[in-house]
C-alpha positions in Angstrom: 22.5 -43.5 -2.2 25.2 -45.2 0.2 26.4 -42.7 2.9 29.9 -41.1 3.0 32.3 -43.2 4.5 34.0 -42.4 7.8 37.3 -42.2 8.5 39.6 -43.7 11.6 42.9 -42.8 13.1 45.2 -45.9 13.9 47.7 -45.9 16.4 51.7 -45.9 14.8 52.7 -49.0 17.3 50.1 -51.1 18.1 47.1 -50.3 15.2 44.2 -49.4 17.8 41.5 -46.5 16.0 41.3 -44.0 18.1 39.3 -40.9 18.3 40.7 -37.2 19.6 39.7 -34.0 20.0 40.6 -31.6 17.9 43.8 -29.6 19.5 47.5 -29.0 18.5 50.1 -31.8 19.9 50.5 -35.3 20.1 47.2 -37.9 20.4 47.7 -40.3 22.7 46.8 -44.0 21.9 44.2 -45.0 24.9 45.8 -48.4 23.9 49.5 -48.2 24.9 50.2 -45.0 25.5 52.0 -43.8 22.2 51.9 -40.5 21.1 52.0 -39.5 17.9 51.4 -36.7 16.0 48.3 -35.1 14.2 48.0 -34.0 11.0 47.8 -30.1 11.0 45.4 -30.8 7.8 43.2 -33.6 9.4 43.2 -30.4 12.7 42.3 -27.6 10.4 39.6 -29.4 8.7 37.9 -30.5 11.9 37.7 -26.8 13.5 36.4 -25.6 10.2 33.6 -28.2 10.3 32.6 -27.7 13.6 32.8 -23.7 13.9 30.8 -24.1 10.4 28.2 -26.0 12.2 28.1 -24.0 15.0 27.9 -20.8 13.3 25.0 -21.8 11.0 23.1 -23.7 14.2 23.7 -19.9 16.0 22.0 -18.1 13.4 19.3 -20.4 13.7 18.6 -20.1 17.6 18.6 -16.5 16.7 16.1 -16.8 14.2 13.8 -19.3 16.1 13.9 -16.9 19.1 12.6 -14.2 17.1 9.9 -15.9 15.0 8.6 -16.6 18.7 8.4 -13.1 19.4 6.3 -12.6 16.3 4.4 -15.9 16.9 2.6 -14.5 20.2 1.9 -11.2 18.7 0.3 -13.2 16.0 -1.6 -15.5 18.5 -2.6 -12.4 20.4 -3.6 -10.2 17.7 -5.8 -13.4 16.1 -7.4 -13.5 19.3 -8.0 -9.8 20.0 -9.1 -8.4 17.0 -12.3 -9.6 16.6 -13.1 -8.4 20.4 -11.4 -4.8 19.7 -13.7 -4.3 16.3 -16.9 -4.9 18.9 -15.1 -2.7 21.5 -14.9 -0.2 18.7 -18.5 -0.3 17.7 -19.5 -0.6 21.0 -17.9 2.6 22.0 -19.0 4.3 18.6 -22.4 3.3 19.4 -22.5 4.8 23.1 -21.0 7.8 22.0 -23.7 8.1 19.2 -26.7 7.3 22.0 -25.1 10.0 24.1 -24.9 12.5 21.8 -28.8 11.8 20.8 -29.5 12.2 24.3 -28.4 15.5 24.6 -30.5 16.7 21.8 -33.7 14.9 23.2 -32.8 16.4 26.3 -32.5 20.0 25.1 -35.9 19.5 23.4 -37.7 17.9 26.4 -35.8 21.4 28.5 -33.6 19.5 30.9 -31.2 21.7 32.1 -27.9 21.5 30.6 -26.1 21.2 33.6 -27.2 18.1 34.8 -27.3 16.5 31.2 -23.6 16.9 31.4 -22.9 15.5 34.8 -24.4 12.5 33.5 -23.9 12.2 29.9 -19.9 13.5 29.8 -18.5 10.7 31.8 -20.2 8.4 29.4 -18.4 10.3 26.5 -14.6 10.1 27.9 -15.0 6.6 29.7 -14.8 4.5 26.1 -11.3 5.9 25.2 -9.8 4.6 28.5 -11.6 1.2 27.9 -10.6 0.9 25.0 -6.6 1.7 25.6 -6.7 -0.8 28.7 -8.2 -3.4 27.1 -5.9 -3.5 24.2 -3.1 -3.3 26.6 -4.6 -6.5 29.0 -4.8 -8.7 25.7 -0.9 -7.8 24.5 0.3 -8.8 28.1 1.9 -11.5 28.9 5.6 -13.3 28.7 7.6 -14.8 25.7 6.9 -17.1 23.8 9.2 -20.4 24.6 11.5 -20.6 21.2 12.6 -23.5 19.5 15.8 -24.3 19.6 18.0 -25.5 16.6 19.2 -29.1 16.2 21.3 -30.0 12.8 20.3 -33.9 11.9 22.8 -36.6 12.6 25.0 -37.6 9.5 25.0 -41.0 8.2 28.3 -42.6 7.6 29.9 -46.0 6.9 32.6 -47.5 9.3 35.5 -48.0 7.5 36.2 -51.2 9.3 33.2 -53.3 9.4 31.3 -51.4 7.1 28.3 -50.9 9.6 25.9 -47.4 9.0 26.9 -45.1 12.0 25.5 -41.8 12.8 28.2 -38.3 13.9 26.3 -35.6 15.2 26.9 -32.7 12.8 30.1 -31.3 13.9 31.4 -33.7 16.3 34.7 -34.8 15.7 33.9 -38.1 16.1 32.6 -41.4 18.1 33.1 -45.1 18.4 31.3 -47.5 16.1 28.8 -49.1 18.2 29.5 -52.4 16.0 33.1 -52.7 16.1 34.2 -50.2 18.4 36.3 -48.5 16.0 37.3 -44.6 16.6 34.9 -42.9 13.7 36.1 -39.6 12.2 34.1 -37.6 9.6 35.4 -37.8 6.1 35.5 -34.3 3.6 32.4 -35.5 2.2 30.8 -36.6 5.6 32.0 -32.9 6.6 29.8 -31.5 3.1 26.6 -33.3 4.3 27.1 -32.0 8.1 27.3 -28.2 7.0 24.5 -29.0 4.5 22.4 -30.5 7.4 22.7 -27.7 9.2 22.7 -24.9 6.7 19.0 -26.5 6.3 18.4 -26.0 9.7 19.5 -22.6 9.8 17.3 -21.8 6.4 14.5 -23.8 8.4 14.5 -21.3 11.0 14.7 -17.8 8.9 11.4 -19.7 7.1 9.6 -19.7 10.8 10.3 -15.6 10.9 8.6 -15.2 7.6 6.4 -17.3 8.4 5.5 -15.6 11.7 6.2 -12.1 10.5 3.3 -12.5 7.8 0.6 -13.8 10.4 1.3 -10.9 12.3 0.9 -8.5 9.7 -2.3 -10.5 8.8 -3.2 -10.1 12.4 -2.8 -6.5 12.1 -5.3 -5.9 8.7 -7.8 -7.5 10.8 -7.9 -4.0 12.6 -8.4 -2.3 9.4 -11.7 -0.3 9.8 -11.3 1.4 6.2 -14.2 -0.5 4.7 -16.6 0.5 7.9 -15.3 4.2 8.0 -18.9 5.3 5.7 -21.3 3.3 8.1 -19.5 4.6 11.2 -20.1 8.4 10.1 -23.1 7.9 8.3 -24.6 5.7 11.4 -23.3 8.3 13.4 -25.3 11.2 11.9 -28.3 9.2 11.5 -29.7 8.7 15.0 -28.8 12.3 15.2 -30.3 14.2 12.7 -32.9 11.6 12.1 -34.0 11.5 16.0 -34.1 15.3 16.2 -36.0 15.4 12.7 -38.5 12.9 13.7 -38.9 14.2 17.1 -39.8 17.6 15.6 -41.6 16.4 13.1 -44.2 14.2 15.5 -44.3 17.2 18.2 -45.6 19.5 14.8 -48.0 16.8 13.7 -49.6 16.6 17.8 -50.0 20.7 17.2 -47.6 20.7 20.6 -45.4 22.5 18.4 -45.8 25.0 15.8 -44.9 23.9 12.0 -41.9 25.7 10.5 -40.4 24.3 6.6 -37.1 24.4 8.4 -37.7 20.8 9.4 -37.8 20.1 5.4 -34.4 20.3 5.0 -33.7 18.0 8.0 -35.8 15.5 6.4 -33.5 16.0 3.0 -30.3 15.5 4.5 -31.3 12.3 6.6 -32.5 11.2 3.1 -29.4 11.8 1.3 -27.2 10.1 4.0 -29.4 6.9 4.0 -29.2 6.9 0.2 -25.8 7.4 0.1 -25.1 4.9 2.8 -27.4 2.5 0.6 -25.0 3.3 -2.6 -22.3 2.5 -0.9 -23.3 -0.8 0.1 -24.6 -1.8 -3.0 -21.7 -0.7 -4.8 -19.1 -3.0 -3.2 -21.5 -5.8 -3.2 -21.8 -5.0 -7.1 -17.9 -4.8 -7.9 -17.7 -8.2 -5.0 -20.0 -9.8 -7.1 -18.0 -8.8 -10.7 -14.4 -10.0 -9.0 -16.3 -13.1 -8.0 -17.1 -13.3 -11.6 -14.0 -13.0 -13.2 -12.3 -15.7 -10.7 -14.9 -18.2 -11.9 -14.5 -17.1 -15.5 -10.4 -18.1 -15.0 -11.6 -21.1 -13.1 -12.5 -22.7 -16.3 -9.0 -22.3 -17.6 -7.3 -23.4 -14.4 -8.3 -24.6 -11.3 -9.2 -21.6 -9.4 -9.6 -20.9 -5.4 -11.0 -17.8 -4.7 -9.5 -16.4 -0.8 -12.1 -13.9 1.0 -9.2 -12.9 3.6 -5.8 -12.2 3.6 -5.1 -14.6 6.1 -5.8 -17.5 3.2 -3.0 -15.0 1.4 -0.5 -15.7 4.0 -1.0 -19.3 3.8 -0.4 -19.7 0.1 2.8 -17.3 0.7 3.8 -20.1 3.7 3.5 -22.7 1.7 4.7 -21.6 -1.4 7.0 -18.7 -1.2 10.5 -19.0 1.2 11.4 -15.2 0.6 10.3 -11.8 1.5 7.0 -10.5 0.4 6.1 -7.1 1.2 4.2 -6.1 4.0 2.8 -3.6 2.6 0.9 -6.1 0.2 -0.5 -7.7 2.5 -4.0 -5.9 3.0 -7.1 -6.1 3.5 -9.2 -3.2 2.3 -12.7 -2.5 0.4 -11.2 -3.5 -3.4 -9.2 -6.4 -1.8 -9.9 -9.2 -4.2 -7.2 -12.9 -4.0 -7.0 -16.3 -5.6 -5.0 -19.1 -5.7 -4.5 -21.2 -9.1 -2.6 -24.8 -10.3 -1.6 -23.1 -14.1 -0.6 -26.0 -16.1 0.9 -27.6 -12.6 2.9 -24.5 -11.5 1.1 -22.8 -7.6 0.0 -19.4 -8.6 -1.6 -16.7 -6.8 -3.6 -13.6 -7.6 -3.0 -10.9 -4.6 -5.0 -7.1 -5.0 -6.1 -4.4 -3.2 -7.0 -1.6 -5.8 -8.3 1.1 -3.2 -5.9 3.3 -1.5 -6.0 3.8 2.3 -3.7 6.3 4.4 -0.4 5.5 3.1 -1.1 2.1 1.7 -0.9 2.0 -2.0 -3.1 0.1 -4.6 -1.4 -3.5 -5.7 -2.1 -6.1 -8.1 0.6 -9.0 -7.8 0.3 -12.3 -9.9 2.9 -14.8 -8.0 4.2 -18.2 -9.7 6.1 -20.6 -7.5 8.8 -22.7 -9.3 12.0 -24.0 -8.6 14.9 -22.8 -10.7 18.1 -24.9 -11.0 21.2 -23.2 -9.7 22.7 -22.5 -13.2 21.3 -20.0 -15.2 19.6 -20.2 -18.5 21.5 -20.4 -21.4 21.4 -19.6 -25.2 17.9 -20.5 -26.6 16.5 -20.8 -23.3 18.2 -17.3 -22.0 16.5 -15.9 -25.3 13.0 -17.6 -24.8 12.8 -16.6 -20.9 13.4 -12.9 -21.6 11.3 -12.8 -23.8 8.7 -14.1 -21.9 10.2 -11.3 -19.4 9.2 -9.0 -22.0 5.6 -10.2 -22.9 5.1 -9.9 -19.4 5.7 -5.7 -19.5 3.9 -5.4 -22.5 1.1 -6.9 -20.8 0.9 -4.1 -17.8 3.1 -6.1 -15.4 6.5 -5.5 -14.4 8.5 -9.0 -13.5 10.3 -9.8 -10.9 12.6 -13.1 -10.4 13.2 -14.6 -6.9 14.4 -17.8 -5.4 10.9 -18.5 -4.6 9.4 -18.3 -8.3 8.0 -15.1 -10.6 6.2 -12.5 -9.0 4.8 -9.9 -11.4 3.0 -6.3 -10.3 0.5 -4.7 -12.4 1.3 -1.5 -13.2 -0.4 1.8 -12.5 -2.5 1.8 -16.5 -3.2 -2.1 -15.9 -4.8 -1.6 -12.2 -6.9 1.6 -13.1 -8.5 -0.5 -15.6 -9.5 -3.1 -13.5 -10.3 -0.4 -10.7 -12.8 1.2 -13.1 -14.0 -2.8 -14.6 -13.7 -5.7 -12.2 -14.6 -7.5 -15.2 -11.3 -7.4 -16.6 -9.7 -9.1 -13.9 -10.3 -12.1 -15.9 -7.5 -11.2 -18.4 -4.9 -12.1 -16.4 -5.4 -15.3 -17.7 -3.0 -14.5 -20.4 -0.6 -13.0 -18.0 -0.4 -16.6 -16.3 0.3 -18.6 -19.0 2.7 -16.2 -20.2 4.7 -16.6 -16.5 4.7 -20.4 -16.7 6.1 -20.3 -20.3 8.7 -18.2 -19.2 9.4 -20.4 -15.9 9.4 -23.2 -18.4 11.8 -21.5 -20.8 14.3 -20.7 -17.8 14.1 -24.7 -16.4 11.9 -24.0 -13.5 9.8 -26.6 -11.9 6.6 -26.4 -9.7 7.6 -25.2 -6.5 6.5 -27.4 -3.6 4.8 -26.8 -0.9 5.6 -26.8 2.5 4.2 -29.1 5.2 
């Protein structure tokens, strides 16, 4: 495709081009000195295109300077989290020796008084640990933002025909062929906004971009899934030390046999099955999602994502608009995949146990590209009722710029909650979202980078 051509302005007595810059009055011809006038039209034009440019370039320094904020939280908290999970067990762990020192103490008839002058220091130290080291890894300055910078627009020179490049929004320059006075055309004009429209959309990309690593940073706090081993490893040193202790002292004869210790020796066995049914539980249901991902595998090609960090990346490369952060978790039912369904990126996003005030999801994502004018007639008809399908299935649709994203329902995620097994179901569910993507003209979407 040739590039819009430029235009010049010619002098009234002598024909010299000229370039000027865009103000009321007369432009004088650097030639001979004649004034003439300017078009208002030729005026009005110019300012538009350049306060277009500028505008659209502004909101883009705007966004790049706050997707650096978010990028170093994101760098931090990538960084820190692992450390702040071993501070955390660390400081559970010292708080659990401590607390079976005291009974061991008691036993062995230390006096109280000095067991706490040693022992309570080590139980309020962690918590200020803690607190400053999370505060020494979150220090430090901004992050240096990028700033935005429209691409040059390619034009022809009306007078020797030579490619030239304007700066998007510039008035104009001399051809560095001929030396003619070049001035953007309307339709040079069209392609500058454009260029820097991009830039500007570019930019608001980076903050989504760098809002969802940070929120991935965060889940990598999450200690939902370890809150059973944390009490139940708590207890266990605990009861079980005091139990045993008792228990060996009776079988010396240094101590005097009472069945009270039989009920200590019940509840350390209870918590150690407990914690052992736990475990194997969610390495059962892992092992039944892992399943049902390799079962749709042999319909489409299948990924299966362990961390919702690999989420973030599929939603970076594939979907430019805003996905919910609260979506974007990481807990003990938290199952993802990413699929190629007859061509189209898909991805498979759930967490099906509830923590705090984080709700179950189940979200199946298609990116596509729609064409700007919406579906007509048969294919209006075909796409809604592929719309439809989709609800009778236990998903509610939702269209974006991005693609299809559909959410299971509360009936549909219960019964994958209580079978992992019938995760594989949504295999129907995906076909049904690229037919209707299909019916409404969409194509793949494309990935970024």
């Amino acid at each position: 495709m040739s590039p819009p051509e430029a235009v010049t302005i010619h002098c009234t007595r002598c024909g010299g081009s000229f370039a000027f810059v865009p103000a009321a009055g007369n432009a004088r011809c650097p030639y001979c000195g004649h004034d003439q006038p300017v078009p208002a039209e030729v005026l009005d034009g110019l300012r538009r295109y350049a306060g277009d440019v500028g505008q659209a370039l502004a909101h883009a320094d705007r966004a790049y300077a706050s997707a650096a904020n978010w990028q170093r939280w994101a760098t931090q908290s990538k960084r820190a989290a692992p450390r702040m999970k071993a501070v955390l067990i660390a400081s559970t762990a010292l708080a659990v020796l401590v607390t079976a020192g005291l009974a061991f103490s008691q036993a062995l008839g230390v006096s109280p008084q000095v067991v706490s002058m040693v022992l309570t220091p080590l139980l309020i130290l962690p918590g200020p640990v803690w607190v400053g080291y999370l505060l020494w890894e979150y220090r430090g300055g901004r992050q240096r933002a990028r700033r935005a910078q429209a691409v040059g627009v390619s034009v022809a020179c009306p007078q020797c025909g030579a490619q030239a490049e304007l700066a998007a929004g510039a008035s104009g320059q001399r051809s560095t062929y001929c030396g003619a006075a070049l001035v953007p055309s309307r339709s040079a004009m069209q392609v500058g906004i454009a260029a820097a429209e991009l830039e500007q959309r570019r930019a608001e990309l980076e903050v989504l971009k760098q809002e969802r690593l940070v929120i991935a940073g965060y889940a990598r706090y999450d200690m939902t899934a370890y809150v059973p081993y944390i009490v139940g490893g708590s207890l266990v040193p605990t009861i079980g030390g005091v139990t045993v202790y008792f228990s060996i002292q009776m079988l010396r004869g240094t101590e005097p046999f009472t069945p009270d210790i039989l009920p200590l020796w019940g509840v350390l066995f209870v918590i150690l099955a407990w914690l052992a049914w736990v475990w194997l539980r969610r390495r059962a249901r892992r092992a039944h999602f892992a399943e049902a991902i390799a079962d749709l595998g042999r319909q489409f090609s299948a990924n299966q994502l362990t961390a919702v960090s690999q989420v973030v990346d599929w939603l970076n490369r594939y979907w430019p608009v805003r996905y919910e952060s609260e979506s974007l978790s990481q807990g003990t039912d938290f199952v993802a995949a990413s699929f190629f369904v007859l061509g189209y990126p898909a991805l498979l996003n759930a967490d099906l146990a509830p923590s705090g005030e984080r709700e179950p999801h189940l979200h199946v994502l298609i990116a596509t590209y729609r064409p700007r004018a919406p579906p007509t007639g048969t294919a209006l008809s075909n796409a809604e009722a592929g719309l439809s399908r989709c609800r009778t299935l236990g998903f509610e649709p939702v269209v974006s710029a991005a693609g299809l994203l559909a959410a299971a329902n509360a009936k549909t995620m219960a019964k994958i909650k209580r079978d992992p097994a019938s995760l594989r179901q949504i295999a129907t569910v995906l076909t049904t979202m690229v037919e209707t993507e299909r019916a409404a003209g969409a194509v793949p979407g494309v990935g970024a980078g």
